[in-house]
DOROZA-473004 format. One record per residue: residue in one letter; x, y, z of N, C-alpha, C in turn. Coordinates in steps of 0.2 Angstrom, whole numbers, plus 5000, padded with zeros to 4 digits. Example, Ala and Ser with C-alpha at 12.3 -4.5 7.8 and 13.67 -1.06 7.14 Angstrom:
# DOROZA-473004
a506649725039506249785039506649845039/s506449895035506849955036506450005039/
***
This chain:
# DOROZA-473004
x547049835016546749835023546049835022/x545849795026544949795026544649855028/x543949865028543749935029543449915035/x543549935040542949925047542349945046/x541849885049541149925051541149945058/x540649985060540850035065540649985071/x540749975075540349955082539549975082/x539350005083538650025084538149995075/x538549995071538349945065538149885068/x538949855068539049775070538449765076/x538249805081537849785087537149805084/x537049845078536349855077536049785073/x536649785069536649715067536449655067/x536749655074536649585077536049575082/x535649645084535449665088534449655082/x534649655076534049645071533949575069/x534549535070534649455067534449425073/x534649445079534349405085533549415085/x533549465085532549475085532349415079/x532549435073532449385065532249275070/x533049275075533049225075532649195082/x532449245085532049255091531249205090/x530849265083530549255078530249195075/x530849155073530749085070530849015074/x531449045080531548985084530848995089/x530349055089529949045093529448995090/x529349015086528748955079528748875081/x529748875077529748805080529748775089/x529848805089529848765099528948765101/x528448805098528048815102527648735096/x527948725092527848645088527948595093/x528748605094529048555099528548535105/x528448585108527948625114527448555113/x527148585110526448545108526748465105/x527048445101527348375100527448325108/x527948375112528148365117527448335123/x527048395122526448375125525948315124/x526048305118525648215116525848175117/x526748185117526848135118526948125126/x526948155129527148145137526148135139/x525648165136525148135138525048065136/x525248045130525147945129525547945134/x526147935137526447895140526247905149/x525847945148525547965156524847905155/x524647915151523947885149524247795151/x524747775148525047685148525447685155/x525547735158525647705166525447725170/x525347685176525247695183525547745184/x524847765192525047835195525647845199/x525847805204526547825207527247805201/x527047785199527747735196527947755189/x527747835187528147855183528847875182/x529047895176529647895175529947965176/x530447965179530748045180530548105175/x530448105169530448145163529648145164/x529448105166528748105165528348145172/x528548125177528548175182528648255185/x529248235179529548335179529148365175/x528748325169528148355165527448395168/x527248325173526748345176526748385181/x527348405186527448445191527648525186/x527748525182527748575176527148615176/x526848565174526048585171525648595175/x525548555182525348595186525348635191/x526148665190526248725194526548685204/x526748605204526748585212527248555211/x527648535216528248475215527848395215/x528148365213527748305211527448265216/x527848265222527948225229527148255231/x527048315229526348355231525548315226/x525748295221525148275215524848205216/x524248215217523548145218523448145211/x523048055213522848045207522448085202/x522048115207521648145202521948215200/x522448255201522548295198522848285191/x523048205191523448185185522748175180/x522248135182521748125179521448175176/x521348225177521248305176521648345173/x522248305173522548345166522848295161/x522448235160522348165155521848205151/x521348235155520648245151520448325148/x521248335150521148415146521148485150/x520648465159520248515158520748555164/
***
């Protein structure tokens, strides 16, 4: 018969590996984060202002904190130019 690990093991255990994986999956996603953002500013940059695409919408109503039905041109303008 196999020898049991105790419960409060098995949860400390997985309770160290989720921090471990917390850790790494944070490094890569804030890559992702930042890839994510060039790429959604080229594609803001090659279209017109009303007439974006869903995904490109949901970006900018993101970044600015407003639903998108809410955002002017220039608020788009002004986060084309960084500031």
């Amino acid at each position: 018969m196999a020898v049991r690990m105790s419960t409060r093991r098995r949860m400390d255990r997985m309770r160290d590996n989720m921090a471990l994986s917390r850790i790494a999956n944070g490094h890569r996603k804030r890559k992702e984060r930042a890839n994510r953002d060039r790429r959604m500013k080229a594609l803001l940059a090659r279209s017109t202002f009303p007439h974006y695409h869903p995904a490109l919408q949901s970006w900018v109503s993101q970044k600015l904190g407003i639903p998108f039905s809410r955002v002017t041109e220039e608020q788009v303008r002004q986060l084309l130019s960084g500031s």
